[in-house]
C-alpha positions in Angstrom: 0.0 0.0 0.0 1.4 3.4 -0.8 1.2 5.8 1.7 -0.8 8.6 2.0 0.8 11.9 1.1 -0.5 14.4 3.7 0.9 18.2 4.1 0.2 19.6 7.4 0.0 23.7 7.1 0.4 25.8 9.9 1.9 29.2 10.1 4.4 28.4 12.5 6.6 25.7 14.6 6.4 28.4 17.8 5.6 27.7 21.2 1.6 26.8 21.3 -1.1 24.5 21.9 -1.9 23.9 18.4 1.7 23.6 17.3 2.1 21.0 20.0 -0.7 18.9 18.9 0.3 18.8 15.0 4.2 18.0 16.6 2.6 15.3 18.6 0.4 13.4 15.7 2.7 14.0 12.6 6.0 12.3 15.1 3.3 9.5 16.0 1.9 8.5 12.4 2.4 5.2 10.9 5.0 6.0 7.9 3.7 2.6 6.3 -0.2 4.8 6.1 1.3 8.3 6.2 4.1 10.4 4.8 3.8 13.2 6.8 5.5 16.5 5.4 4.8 20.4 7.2 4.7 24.3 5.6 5.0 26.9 7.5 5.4 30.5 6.8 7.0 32.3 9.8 10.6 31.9 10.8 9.4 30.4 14.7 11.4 27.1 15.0 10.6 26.0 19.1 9.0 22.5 17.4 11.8 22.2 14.0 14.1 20.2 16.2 11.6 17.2 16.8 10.5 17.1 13.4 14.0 17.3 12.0 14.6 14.1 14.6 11.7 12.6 12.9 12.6 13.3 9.4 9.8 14.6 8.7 10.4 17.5 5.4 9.6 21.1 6.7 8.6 23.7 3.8 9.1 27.6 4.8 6.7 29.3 2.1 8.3 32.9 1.6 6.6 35.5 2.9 6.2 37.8 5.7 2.6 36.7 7.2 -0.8 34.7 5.8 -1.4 38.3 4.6 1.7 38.3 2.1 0.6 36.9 -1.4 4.2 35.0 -1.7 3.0 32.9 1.0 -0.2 31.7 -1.2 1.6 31.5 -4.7 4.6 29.3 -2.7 1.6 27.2 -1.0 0.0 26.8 -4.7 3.3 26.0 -6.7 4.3 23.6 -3.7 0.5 21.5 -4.0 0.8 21.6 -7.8 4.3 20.5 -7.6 3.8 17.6 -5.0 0.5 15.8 -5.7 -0.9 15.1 -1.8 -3.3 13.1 -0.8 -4.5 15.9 1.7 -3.4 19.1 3.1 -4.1 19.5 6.8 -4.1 22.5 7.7 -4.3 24.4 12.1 -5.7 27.7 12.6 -8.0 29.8 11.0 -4.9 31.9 8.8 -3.4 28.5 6.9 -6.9 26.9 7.1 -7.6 29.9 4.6 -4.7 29.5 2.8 -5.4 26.0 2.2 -8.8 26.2 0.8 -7.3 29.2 -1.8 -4.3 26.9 -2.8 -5.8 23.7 -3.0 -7.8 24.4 -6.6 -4.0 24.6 -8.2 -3.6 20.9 -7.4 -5.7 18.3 -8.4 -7.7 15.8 -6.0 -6.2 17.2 -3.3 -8.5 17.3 -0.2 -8.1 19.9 2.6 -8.8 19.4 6.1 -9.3 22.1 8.3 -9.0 22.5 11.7 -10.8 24.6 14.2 -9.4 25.2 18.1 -11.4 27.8 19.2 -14.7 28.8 20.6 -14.3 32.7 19.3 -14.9 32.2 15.4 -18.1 34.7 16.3 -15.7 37.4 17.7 -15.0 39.1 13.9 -17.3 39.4 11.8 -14.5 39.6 8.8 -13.4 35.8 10.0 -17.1 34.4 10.1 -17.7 35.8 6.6 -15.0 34.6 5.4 -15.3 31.1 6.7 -19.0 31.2 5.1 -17.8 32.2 2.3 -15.4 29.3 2.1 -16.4 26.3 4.6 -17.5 24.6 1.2 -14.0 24.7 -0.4 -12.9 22.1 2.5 -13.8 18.7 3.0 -14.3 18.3 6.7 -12.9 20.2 9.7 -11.6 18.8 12.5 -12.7 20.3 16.3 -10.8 19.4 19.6 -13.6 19.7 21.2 -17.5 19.3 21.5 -18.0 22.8 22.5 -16.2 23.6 19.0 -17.8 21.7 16.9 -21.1 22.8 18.5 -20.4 26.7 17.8 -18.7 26.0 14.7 -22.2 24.3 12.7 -24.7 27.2 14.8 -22.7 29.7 13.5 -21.9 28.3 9.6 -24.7 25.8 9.1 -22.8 24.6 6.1 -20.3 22.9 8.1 -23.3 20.7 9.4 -22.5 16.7 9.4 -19.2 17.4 8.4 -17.0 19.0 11.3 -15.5 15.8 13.3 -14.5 15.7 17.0 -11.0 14.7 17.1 -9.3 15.6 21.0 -6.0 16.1 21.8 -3.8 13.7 22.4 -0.7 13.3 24.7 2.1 11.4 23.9 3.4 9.9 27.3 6.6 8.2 28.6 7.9 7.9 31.9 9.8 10.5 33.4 13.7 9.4 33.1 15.9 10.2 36.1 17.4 12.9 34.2 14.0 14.6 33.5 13.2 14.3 37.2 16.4 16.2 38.2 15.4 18.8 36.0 12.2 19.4 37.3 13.6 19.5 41.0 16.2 22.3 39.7 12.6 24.3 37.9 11.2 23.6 41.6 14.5 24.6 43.5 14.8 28.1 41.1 11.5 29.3 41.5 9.9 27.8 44.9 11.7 30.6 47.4 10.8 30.6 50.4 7.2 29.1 49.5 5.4 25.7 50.6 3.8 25.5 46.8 4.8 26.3 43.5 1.8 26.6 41.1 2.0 27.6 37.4 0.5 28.7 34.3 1.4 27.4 30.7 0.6 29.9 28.1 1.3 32.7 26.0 0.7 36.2 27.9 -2.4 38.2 26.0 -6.0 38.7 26.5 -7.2 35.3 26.0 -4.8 33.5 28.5 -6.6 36.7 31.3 -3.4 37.1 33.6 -5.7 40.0 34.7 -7.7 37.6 36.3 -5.1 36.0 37.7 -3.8 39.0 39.5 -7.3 39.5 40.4 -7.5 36.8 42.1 -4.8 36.3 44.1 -4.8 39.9 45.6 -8.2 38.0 47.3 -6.5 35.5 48.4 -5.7 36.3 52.5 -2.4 36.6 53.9 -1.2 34.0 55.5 -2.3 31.7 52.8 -0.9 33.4 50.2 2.6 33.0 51.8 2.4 29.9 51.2 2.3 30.2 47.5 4.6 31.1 44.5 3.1 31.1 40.8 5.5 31.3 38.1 4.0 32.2 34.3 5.3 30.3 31.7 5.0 31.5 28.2 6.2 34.4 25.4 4.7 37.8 26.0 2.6 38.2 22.8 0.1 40.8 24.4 3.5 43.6 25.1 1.0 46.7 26.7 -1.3 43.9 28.7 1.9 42.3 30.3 3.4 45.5 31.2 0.7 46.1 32.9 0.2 43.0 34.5 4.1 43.2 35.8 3.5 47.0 36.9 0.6 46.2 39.3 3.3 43.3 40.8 5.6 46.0 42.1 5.0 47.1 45.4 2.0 45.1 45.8 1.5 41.7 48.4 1.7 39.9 45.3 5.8 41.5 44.8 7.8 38.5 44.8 4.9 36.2 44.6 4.4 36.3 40.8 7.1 34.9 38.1 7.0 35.6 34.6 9.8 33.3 33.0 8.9 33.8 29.4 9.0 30.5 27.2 10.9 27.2 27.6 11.1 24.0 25.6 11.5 21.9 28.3 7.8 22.3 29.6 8.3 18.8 31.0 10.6 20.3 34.0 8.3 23.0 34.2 5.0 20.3 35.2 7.4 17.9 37.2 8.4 21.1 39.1 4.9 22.2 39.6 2.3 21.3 42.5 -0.2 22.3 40.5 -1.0 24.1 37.2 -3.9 27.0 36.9 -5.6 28.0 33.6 -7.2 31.3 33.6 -8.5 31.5 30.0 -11.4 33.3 28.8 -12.2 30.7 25.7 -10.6 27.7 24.9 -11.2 24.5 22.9 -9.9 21.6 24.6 -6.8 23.1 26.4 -3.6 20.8 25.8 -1.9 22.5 28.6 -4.7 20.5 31.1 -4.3 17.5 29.3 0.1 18.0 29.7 -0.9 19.0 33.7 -2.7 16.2 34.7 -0.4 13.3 32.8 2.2 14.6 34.9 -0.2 14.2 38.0 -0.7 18.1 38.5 -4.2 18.9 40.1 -5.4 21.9 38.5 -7.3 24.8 38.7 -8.9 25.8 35.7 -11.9 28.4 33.9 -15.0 26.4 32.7 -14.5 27.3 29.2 -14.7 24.6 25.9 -14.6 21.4 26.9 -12.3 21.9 29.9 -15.4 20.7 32.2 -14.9 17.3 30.8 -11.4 17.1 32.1 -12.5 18.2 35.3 -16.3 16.7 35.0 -15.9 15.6 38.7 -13.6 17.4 40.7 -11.3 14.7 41.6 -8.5 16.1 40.4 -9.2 19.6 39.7 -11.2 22.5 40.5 -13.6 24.2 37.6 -14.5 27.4 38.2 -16.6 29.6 35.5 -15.0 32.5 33.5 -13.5 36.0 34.1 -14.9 35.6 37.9 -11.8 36.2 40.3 -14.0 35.4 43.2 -14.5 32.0 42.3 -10.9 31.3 41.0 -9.5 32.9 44.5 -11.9 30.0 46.2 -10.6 27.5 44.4 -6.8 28.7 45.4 -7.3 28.3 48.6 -9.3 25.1 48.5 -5.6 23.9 47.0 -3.2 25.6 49.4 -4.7 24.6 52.1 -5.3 20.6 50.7 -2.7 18.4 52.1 0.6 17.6 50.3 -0.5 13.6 50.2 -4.1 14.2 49.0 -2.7 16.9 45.9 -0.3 13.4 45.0 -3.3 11.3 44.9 -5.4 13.7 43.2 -2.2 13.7 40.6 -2.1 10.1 40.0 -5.7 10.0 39.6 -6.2 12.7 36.7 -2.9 10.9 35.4 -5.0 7.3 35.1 -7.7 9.5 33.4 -5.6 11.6 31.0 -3.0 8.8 29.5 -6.5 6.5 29.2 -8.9 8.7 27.6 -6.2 11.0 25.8 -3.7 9.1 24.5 -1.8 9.6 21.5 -2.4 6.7 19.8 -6.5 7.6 19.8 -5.4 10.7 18.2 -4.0 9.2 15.7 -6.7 6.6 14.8 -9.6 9.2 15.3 -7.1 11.4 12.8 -7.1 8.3 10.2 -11.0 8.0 10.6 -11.6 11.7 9.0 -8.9 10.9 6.4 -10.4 7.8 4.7 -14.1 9.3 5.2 -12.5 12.3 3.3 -11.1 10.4 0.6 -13.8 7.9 0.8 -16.4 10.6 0.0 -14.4 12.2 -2.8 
C-alpha cells in the first residue's frame, strides 16, 4: 500500500497548543499509512528540532505573514508540484490559505481545523469562513463545544465537522527529566510551601488579569504559602506590562514569576504542584491535558470542553470565567489541601488523561476523518 501523502499547514513551529498537537500526531503517524510533510510561513522554530529528529520534510513558504501573497503563490506551486493526498491545515490563517491553494492541485482534499470557541468574535473571519467552509472537505474540532459553535454559526459545516481531542504522547519521566524538574522547583519555589504555574502565552485570552485579580483575594497568611511562576512568550507587550507593573510594590511582589518561554515544559510540570488555567475561551486546552499526565491537580476556567477534564472534581477544580471570586476560592481550597491528597489527586487525573487522551487515539480518530475524506471524494 502506498502511503498517503499528507501536508500539514500551519503558520508556524512556535511555542503553542496547536503547534504542539500537530508535533505530537505528525511524530506518532504510521509512515507505512502516512508520509507526513509540514509548511509553515514564519521563521518560529521551538518545534523544528523534533520534526528534524523525525525526518519529517519542513517547507518555509516565503513571505512575511498569511497576509503576504508570496505565502499563497509558494503554497500553490508547492501542492501543484507535490500531488498530496491531503493538506491538513491548524488555525484559522493557513486553514484559509489552504482552501485558496488547493484548486492549483488536483484531488487534493483539505482538512481544516478549528481550536477555538471565538470564530463569532469578527465578523470579517465568520464571513470569510462562510464564504469558504464549502472549499474544505471536513474540519476537524478538539472539542465538543467547537464543533457545536462551529455548525450554529456556519450551518454549512453541518454533518461534516468531526470531533478529534488532543492527544498526549506519554513516557515515563527518566531520572534525568526528574532532576530537571527539582532544579525548575529549587529556582523558583523561594521561600514558599507550593509552586503553582500557568502554561501559556501572555495576551487577553490567556486573562493574567484575572489571575492577579484573584490572588490579591486570596488572605495573607495563605498566600505566603504560594509562588506562581508564568510560563509562556509575551505576545500581548502593553497587557503584560501592565500586568508586571501592578506586581511592584503590591502583596503579590515576589509572589508572581514571569519566566517567558521554555522548551522543556516537561521540568516545568514535574516542578509544579499544581497548574492554573485562567482563559477566557478555549477549545480543549492541551496545557490540562500535559498537567494532569504529569499528575498536577489543577485549577482551571469552565470554558470549551475543559469541564470534561475536570467533569468531577477529583483532580481539579472548575470554576466559571473572568470571575476572580470564584478562582481565589478554588486557590485556597488547594493551598490549604494536604501535600498527600494533591499526590493522589495527581495520580488519579494521570490514570484519566494517558487512558482517555492518548496519542495513539489521536491518531486513529485522525485516520477515521482521512479515509471518510477520501472515501467521499
Amino acid at each position: 500500500m502506498t502511503p498517503l501523502r499528507v501536508l500539514y499547514l500551519i503558520d508556524s513551529l512556535g511555542p503553542g497548543g496547536a503547534q504542539r498537537q500537530l508535533v505530537t500526531l505528525v511524530r506518532s503517524l504510521d509512515r507505512k499509512l502516512v508520509a507526513p510533510e509540514v509548511a509553515v510561513y514564519h521563521p518560529l522554530s521551538h518545534f523544528r528540532p523534533e520534526l528534524d529528529d523525525a525526518g519529517v520534510p519542513v517547507h518555509v513558504l516565503q513571505g512575511f505573514g498569511g497576509r503576504d501573497p508570496r505565502v499563497l503563490i509558494g503554497l500553490a506551486r508547492l501542492l501543484a508540484r507535490e500531488r498530496y493526498d491531503i493538506v491538513h491545515s491548524y488555525l484559522r490563517t493557513p486553514g484559509t490559505l489552504a482552501r485558496l491553494a488547493a484548486p492549483f492541485s488536483k484531488g487534493t482534499r483539505v482538512v481544516v481545523s478549528e481550536r477555538n470557541v471565538d470564530l463569532g468574535r469578527s465578523r470579517v473571519r465568520l464571513a470569510l469562513e462562510r464564504l469558504l467552509c464549502r472549499r474544505a472537505d471536513a474540519m476537524i474540532a478538539n472539542a465538543d463545544a467547537i464543533a457545536r459553535e462551529a455548525e450554529r454559526l456556519v450551518p454549512a459545516w453541518s454533518g461534516r465537522v468531526h470531533v478529534v481531542p488532543n492527544g498526549v504522547d506519554w513516557s515515563e519521566p527518566t531520572e534525568v527529566e526528574r532532576a530537571s524538574g527539582d532544579g525548575f522547583r529549587a529556582r523558583h519555589v523561594g521561600d514558599a510551601d507550593v509552586l503553582l504555574g500557568v502554561i501559556g502565552r501572555v495576551e487577553h485570552q490567556k486573562a493574567p488579569d484575572l489571575l492577579m485579580d484573584a490572588l490579591e483575594l486570596v488572605p495573607d497568611p495563605l498566600l505566603r504559602k504560594l509562588r506562581v511562576v508564568w510560563v509562556g512568550p509575551r505576545i500581548d507587550t502593553e497587557l503584560a506590562d501592565s500586568v508586571e507593573s501592578r506586581l511592584a510594590g503590591s502583596a503579590l511582589d515576589g509572589r508572581v514569576e514571569f519566566i517567558g518561554e521554555t522548551r522543556d515544559t516537561r521540568a516545568v510540570c514535574l516542578g509544579l504542584d499544581g497548574v492554573l488555567l485562567c482563559s477566557r475561551w478555549e477549545g480543549l486546552p492541551n496545557v490540562v491535558l500535559e498537567a494532569l499526565a504529569h499528575g498536577c491537580p489543577v485549577v482551571a476556567t469552565d470554558v470549551g470542553d475543559t469541564g470534561k477534564l475536570l467533569h468531577d472534581g477529583s483532580w481539579g477544580w472548575l470554576v466559571p470565567p473572568d470571575d476572580a471570586q470564584s478562582f481565589a476560592e478554588a486557590l485556597c481550597r488547594l493551598l490549604v489541601t494536604p501535600r498527600e491528597e494533591l499526590v493522589a489527586m495527581g495520580r488519579a487525573g494521570s490514570s484519566f488523561v494517558l487512558s482517555e487522551y492518548s496519542v495513539k487515539r489521536l491518531v486513529e480518530r485522525t485516520m477515521i476523518v482521512y479515509r471518510h475524506v477520501l472515501d467521499h471524494a
